[in-house]
VMD Tcl script that builds the backbone (N, CA, C; Angstrom):
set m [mol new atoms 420]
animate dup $m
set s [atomselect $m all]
$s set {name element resname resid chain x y z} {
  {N N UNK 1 A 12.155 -31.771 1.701}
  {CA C UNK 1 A 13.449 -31.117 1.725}
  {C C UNK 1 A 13.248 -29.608 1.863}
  {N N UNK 2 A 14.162 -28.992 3.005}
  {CA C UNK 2 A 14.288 -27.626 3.092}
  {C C UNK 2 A 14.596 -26.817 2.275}
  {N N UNK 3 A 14.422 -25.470 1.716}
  {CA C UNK 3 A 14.943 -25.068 1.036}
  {C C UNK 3 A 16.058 -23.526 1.655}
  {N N UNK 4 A 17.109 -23.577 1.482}
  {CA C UNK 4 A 17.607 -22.276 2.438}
  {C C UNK 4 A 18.130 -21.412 1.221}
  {N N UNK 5 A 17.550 -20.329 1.763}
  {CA C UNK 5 A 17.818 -19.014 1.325}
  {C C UNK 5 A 18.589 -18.079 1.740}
  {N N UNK 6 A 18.927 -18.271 2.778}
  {CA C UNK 6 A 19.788 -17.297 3.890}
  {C C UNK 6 A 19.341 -16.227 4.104}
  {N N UNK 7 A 17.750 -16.660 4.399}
  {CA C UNK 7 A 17.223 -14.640 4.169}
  {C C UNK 7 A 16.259 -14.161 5.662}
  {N N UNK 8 A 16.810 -15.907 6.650}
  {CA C UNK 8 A 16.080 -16.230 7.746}
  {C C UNK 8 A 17.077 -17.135 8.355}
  {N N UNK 9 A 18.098 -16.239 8.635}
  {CA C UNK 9 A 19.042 -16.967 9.726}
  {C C UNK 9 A 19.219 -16.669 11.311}
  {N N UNK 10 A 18.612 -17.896 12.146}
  {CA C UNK 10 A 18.685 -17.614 13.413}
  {C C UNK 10 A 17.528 -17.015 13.845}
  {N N UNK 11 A 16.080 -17.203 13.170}
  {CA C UNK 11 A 15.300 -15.969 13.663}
  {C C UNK 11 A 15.122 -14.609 13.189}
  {N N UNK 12 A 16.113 -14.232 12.401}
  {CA C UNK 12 A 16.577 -12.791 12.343}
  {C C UNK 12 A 16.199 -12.847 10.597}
  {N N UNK 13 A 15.059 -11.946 10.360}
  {CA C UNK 13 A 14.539 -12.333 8.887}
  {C C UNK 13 A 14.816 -10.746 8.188}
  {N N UNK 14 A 14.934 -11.185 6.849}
  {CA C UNK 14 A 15.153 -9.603 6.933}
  {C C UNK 14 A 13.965 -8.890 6.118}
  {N N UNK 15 A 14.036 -7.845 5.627}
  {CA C UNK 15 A 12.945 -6.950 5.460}
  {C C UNK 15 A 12.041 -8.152 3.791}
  {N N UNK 16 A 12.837 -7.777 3.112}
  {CA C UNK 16 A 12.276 -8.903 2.035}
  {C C UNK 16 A 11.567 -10.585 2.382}
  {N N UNK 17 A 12.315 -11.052 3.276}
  {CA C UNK 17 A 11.586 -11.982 3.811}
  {C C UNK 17 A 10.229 -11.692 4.518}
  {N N UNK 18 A 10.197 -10.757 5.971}
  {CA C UNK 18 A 9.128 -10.465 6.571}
  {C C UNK 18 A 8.149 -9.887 5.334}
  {N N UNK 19 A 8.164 -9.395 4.561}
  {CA C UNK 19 A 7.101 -8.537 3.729}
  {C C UNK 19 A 6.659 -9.711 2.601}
  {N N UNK 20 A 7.328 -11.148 2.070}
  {CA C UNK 20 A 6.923 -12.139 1.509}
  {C C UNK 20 A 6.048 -13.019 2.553}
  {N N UNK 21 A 6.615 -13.040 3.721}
  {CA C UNK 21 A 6.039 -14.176 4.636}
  {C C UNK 21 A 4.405 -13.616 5.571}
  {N N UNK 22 A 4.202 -12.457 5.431}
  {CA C UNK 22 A 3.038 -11.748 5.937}
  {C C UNK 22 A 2.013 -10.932 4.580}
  {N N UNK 23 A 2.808 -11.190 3.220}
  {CA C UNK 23 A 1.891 -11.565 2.325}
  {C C UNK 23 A 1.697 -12.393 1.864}
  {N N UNK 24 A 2.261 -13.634 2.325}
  {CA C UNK 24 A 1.583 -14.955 2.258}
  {C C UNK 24 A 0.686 -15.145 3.082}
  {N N UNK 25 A 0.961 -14.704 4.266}
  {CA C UNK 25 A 0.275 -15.248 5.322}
  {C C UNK 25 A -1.325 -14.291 5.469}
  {N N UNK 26 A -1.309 -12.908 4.777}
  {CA C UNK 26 A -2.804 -12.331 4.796}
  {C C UNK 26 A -3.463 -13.217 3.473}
  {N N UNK 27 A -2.645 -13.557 2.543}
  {CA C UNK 27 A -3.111 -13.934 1.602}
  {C C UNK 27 A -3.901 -15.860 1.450}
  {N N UNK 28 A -3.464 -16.051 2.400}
  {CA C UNK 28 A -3.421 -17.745 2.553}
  {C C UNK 28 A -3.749 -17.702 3.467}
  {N N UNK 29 A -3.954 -17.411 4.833}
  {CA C UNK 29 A -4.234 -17.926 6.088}
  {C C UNK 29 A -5.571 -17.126 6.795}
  {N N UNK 30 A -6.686 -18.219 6.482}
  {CA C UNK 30 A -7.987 -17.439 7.116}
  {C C UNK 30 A -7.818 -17.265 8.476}
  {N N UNK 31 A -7.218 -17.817 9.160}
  {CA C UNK 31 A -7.221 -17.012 11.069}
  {C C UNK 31 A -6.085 -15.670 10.964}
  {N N UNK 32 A -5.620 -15.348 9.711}
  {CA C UNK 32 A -4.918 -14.114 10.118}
  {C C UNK 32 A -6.185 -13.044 9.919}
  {N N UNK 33 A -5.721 -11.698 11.137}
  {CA C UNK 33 A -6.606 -10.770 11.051}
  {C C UNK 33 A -7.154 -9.788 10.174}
  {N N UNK 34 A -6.481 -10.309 8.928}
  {CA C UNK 34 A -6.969 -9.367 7.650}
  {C C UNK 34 A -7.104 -9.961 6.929}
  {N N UNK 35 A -7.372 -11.812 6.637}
  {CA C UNK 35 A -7.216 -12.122 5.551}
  {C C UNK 35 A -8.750 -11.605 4.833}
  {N N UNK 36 A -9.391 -11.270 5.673}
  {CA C UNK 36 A -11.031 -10.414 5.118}
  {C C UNK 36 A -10.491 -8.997 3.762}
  {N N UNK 37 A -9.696 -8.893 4.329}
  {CA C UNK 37 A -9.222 -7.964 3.128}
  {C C UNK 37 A -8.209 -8.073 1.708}
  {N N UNK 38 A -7.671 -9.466 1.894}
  {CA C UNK 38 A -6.704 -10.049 1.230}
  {C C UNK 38 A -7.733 -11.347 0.083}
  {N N UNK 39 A -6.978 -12.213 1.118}
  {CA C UNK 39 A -7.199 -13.747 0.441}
  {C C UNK 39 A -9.156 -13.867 0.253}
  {N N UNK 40 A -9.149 -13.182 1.568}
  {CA C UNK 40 A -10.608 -13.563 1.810}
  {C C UNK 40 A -11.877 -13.074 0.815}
  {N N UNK 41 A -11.020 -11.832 -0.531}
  {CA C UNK 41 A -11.899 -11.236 -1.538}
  {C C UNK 41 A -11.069 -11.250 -2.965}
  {N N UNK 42 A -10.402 -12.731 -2.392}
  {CA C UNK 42 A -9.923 -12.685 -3.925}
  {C C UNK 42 A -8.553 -12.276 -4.197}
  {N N UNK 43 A -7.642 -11.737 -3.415}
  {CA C UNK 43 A -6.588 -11.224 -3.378}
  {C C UNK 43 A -5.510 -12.336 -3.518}
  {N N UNK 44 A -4.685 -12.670 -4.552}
  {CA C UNK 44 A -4.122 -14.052 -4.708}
  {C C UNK 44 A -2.328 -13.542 -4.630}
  {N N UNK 45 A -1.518 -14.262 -5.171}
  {CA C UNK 45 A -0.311 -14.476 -5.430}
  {C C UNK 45 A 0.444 -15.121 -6.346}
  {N N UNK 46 A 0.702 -14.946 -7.406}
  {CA C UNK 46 A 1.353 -15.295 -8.672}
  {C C UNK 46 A 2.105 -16.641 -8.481}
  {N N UNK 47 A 2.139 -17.703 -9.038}
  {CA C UNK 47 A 2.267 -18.779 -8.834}
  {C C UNK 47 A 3.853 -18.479 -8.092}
  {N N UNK 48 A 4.602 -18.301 -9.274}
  {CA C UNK 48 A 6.231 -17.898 -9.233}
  {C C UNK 48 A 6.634 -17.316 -7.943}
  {N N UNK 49 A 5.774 -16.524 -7.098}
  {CA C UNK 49 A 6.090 -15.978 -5.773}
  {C C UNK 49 A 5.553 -17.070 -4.637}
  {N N UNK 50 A 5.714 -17.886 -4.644}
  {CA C UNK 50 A 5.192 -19.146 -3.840}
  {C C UNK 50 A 6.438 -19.526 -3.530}
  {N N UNK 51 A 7.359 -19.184 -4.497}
  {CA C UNK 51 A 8.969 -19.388 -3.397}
  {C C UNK 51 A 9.360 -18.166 -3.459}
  {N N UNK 52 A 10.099 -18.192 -2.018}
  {CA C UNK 52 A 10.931 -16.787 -1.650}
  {C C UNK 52 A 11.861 -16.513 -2.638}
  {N N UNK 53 A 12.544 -17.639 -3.558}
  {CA C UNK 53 A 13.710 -17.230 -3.797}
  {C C UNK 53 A 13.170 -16.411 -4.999}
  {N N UNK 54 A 12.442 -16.368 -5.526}
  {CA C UNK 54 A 11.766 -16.160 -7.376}
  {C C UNK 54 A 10.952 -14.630 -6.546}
  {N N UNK 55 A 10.295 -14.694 -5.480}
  {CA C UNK 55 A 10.154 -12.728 -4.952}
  {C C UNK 55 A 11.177 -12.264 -4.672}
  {N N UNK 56 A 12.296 -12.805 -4.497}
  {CA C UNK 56 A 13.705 -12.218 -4.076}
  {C C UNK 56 A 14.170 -11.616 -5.329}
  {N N UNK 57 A 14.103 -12.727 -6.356}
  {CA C UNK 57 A 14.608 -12.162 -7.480}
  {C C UNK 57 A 14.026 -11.004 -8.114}
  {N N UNK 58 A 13.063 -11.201 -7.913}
  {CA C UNK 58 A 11.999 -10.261 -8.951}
  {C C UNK 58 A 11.917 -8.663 -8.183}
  {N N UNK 59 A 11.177 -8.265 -7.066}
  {CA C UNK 59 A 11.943 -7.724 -6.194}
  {C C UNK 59 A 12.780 -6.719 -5.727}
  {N N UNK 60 A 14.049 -7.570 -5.123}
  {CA C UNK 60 A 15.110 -7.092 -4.549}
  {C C UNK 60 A 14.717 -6.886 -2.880}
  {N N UNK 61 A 15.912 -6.917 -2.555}
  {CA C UNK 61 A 15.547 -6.133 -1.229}
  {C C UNK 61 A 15.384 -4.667 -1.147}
  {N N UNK 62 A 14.339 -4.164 -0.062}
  {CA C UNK 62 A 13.710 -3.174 -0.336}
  {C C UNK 62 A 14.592 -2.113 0.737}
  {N N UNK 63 A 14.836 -0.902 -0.195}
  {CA C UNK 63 A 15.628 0.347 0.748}
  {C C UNK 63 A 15.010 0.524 2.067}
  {N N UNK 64 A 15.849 1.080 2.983}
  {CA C UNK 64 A 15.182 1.646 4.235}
  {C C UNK 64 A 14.104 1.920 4.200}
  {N N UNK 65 A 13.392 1.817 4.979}
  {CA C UNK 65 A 11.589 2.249 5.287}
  {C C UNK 65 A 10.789 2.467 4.138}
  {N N UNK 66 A 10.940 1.259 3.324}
  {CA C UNK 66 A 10.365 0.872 2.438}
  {C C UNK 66 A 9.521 0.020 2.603}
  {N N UNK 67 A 8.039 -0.424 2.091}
  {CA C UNK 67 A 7.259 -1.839 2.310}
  {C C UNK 67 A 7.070 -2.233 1.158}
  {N N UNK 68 A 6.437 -3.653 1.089}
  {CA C UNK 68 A 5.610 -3.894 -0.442}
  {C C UNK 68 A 4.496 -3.428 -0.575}
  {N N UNK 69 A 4.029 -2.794 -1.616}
  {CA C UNK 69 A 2.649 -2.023 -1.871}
  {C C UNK 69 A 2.534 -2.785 -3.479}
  {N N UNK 70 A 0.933 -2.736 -3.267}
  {CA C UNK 70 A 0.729 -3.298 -4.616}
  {C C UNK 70 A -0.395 -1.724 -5.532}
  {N N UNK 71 A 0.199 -1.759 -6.782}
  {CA C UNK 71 A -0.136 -0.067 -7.749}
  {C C UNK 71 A -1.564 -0.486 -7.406}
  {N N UNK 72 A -2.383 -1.401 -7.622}
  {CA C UNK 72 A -3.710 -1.825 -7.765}
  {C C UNK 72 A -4.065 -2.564 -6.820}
  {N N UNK 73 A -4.944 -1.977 -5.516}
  {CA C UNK 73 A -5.511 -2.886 -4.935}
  {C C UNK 73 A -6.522 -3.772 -5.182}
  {N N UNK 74 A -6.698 -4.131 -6.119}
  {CA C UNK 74 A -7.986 -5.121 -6.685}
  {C C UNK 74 A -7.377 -6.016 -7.243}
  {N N UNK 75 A -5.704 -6.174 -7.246}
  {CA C UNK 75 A -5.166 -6.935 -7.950}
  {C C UNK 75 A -4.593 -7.730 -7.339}
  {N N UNK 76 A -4.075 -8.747 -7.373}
  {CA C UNK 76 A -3.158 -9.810 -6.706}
  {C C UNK 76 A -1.901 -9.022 -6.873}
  {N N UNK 77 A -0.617 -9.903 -6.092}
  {CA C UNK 77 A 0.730 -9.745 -6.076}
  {C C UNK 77 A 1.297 -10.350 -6.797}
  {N N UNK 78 A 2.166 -9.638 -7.805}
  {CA C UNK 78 A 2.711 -10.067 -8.442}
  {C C UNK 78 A 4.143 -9.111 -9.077}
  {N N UNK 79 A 4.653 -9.222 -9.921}
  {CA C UNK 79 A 5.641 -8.418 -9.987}
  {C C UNK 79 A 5.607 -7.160 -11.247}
  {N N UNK 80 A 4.496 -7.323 -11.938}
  {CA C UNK 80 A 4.066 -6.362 -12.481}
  {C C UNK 80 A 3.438 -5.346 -11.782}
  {N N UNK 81 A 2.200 -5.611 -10.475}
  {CA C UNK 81 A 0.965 -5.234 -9.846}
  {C C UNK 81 A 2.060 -4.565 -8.711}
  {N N UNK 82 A 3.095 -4.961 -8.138}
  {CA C UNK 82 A 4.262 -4.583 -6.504}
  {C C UNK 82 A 5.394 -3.842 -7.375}
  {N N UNK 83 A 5.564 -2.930 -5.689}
  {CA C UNK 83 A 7.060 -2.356 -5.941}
  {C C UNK 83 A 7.322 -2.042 -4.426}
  {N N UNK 84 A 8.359 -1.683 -3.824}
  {CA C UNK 84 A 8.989 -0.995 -2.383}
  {C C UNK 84 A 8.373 0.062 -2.588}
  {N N UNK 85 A 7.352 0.513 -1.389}
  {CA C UNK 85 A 6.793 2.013 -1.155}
  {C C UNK 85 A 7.353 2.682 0.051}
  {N N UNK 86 A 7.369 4.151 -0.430}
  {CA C UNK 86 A 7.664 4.670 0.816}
  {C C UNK 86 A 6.388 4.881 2.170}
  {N N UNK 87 A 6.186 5.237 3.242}
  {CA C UNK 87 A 5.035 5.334 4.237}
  {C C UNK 87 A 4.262 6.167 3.777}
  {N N UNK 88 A 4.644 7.621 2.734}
  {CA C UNK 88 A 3.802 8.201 2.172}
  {C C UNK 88 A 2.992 7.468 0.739}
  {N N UNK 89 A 3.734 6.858 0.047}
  {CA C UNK 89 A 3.287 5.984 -0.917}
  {C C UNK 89 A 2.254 4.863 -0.742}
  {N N UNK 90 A 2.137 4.391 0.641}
  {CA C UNK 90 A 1.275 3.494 1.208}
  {C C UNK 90 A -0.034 4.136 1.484}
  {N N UNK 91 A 0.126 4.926 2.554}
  {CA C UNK 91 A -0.966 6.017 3.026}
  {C C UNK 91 A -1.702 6.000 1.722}
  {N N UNK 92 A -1.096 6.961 1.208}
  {CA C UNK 92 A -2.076 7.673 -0.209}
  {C C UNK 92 A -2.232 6.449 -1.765}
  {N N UNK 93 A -2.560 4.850 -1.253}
  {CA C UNK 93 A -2.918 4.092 -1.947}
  {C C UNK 93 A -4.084 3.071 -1.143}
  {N N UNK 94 A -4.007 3.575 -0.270}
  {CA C UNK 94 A -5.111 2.805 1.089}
  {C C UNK 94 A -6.864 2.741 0.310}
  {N N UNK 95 A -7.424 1.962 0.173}
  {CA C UNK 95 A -8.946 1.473 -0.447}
  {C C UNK 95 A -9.476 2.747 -0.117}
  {N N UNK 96 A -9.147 3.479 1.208}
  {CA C UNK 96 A -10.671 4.009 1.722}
  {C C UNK 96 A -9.421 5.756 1.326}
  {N N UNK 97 A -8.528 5.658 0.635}
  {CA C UNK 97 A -8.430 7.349 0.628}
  {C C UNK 97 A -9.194 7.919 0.053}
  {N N UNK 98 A -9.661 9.227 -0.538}
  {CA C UNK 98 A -10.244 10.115 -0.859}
  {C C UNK 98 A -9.780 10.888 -1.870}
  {N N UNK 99 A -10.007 10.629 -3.077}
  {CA C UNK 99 A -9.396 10.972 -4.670}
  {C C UNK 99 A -10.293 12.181 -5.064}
  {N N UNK 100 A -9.764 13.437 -5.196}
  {CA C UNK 100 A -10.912 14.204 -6.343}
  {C C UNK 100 A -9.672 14.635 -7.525}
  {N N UNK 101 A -10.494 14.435 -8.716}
  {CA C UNK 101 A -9.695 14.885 -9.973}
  {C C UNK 101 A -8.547 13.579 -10.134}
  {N N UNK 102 A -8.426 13.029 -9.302}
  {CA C UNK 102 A -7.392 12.093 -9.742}
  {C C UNK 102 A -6.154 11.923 -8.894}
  {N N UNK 103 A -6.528 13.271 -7.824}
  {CA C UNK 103 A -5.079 12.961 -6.274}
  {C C UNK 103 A -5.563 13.028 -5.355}
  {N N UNK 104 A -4.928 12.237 -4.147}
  {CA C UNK 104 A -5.287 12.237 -2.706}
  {C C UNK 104 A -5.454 14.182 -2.208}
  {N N UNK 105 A -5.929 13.725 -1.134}
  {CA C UNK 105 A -5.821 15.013 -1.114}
  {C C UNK 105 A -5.080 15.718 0.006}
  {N N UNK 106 A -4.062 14.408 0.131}
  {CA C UNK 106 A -2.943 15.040 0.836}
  {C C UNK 106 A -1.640 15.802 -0.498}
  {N N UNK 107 A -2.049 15.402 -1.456}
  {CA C UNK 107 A -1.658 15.789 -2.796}
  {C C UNK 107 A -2.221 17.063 -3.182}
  {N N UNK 108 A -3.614 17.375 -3.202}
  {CA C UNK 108 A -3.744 18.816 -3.390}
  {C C UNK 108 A -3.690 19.396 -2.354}
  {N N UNK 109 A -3.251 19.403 -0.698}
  {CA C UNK 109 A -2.923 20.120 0.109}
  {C C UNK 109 A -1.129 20.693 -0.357}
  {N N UNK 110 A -0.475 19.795 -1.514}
  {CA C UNK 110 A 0.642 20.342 -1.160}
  {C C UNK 110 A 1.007 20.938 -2.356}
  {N N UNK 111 A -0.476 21.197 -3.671}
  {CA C UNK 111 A -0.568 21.729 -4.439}
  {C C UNK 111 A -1.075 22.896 -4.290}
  {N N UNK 112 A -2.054 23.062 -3.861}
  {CA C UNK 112 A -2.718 24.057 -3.413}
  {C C UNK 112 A -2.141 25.044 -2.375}
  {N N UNK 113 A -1.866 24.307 -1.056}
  {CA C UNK 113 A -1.125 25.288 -0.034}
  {C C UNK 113 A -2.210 24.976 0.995}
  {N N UNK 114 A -3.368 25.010 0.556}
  {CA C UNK 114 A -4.690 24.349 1.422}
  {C C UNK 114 A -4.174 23.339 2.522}
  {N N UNK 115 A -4.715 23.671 3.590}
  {CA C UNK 115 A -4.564 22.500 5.041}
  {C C UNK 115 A -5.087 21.433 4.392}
  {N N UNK 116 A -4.834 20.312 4.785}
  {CA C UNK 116 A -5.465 18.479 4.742}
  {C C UNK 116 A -6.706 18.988 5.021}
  {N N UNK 117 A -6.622 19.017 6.190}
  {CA C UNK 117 A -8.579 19.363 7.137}
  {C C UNK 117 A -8.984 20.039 6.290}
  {N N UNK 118 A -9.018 21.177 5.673}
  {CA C UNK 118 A -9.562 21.877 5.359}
  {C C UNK 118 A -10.448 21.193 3.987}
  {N N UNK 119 A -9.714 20.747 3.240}
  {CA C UNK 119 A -10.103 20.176 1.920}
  {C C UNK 119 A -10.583 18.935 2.152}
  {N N UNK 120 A -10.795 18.321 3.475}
  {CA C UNK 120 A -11.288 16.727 3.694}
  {C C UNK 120 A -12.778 17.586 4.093}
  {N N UNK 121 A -12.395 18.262 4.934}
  {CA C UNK 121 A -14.220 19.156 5.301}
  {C C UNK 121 A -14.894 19.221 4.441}
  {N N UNK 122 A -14.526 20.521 3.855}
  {CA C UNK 122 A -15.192 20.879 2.573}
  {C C UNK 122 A -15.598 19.503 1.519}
  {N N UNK 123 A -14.750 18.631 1.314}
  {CA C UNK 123 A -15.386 17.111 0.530}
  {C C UNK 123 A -16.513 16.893 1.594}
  {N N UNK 124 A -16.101 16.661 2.513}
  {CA C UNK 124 A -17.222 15.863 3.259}
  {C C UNK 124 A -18.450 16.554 3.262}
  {N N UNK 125 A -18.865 17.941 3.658}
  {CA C UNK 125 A -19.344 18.951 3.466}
  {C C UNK 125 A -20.262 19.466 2.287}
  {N N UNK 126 A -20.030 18.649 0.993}
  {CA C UNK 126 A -20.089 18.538 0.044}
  {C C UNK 126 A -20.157 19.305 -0.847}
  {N N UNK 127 A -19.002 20.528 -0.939}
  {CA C UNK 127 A -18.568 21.241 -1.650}
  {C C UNK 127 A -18.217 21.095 -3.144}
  {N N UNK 128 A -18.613 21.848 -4.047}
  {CA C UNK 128 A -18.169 21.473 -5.447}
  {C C UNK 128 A -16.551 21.423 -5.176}
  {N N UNK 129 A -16.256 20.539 -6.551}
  {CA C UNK 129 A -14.474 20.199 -6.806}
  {C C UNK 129 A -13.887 21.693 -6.804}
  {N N UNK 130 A -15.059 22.678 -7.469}
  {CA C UNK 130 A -13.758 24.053 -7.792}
  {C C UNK 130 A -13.886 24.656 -6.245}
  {N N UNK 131 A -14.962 24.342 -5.545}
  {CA C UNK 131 A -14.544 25.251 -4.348}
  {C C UNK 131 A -14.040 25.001 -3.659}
  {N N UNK 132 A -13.912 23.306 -3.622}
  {CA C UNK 132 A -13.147 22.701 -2.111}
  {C C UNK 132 A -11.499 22.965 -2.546}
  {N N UNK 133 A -11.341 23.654 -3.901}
  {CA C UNK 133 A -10.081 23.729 -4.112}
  {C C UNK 133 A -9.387 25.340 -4.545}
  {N N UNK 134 A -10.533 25.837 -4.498}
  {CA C UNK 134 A -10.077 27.513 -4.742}
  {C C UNK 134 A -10.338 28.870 -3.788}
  {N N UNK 135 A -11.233 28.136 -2.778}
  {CA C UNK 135 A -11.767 28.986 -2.125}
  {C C UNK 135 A -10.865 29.182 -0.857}
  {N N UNK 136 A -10.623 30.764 -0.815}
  {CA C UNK 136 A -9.597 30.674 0.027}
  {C C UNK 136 A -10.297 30.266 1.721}
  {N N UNK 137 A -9.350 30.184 2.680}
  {CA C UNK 137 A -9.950 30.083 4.013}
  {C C UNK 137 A -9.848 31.241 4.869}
  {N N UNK 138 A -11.051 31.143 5.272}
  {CA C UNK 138 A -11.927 32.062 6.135}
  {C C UNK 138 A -10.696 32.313 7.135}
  {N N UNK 139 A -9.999 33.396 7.421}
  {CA C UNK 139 A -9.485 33.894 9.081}
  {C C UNK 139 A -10.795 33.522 10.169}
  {N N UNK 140 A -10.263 33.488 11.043}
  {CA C UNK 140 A -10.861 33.277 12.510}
  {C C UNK 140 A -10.816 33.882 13.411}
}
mol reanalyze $m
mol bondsrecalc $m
mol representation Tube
mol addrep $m
């Protein structure tokens, strides 16, 4: 027996649906192209979110240009671990960003006043924490 939700009528799915049905699907389906990063290391899904209607509830539908992001990537999905992120909220939670002191460092560019580049160099570069963050930049 079907179960209808009305959250996939005609094709036409809406944002809460697509963002349950493509974290099922990295999470469960080894021919999808990321499940290497999902399902494939452990990345699970809380029993209760196995139906749409119980992530609906928990949830909500998510504001404009919002996605699901989970606070902890080492963690499964669940409704403690998820919330609606904004595109900046995503970015600066990505495995491979670059944390010193405890913020991205598109975060101390907008603390500092410091360019992005400038403070990704200098990390890479391997500048101490106080210089990649106090030292002013060189004119050209």
């Amino acid at each position: 027996m079907r179960v209808t939700h009305g959250q996939a009528y005609r094709g036409k799915r809406t944002s809460a649906y697509r963002a349950w049905d493509g974290m099922r699907d990295r999470c469960m389906n080894p021919n999808h192209p990321y499940f290497h990063r999902y399902g494939g290391r452990g990345i699970d899904i809380c029993p209760r979110w196995h139906w749409f209607e119980n992530f609906l509830k928990d949830m909500g539908e998510p504001a404009p240009g919002r996605s699901l992001e989970r606070r902890n990537n080492d963690k499964g999905y669940s409704k403690n671990n998820c919330y609606w992120a904004t595109r900046t909220e995503q970015t600066r939670n990505r495995s491979n960003t670059i944390r010193i002191k405890g913020k991205t460092i598109g975060e101390w560019s907008e603390v500092t006043g410091l360019p992005y580049r400038v403070i990704w160099q200098r990390h890479k570069d391997g500048w101490t924490i106080d210089d990649i963050l106090t030292k002013p930049v060189r004119p050209y």
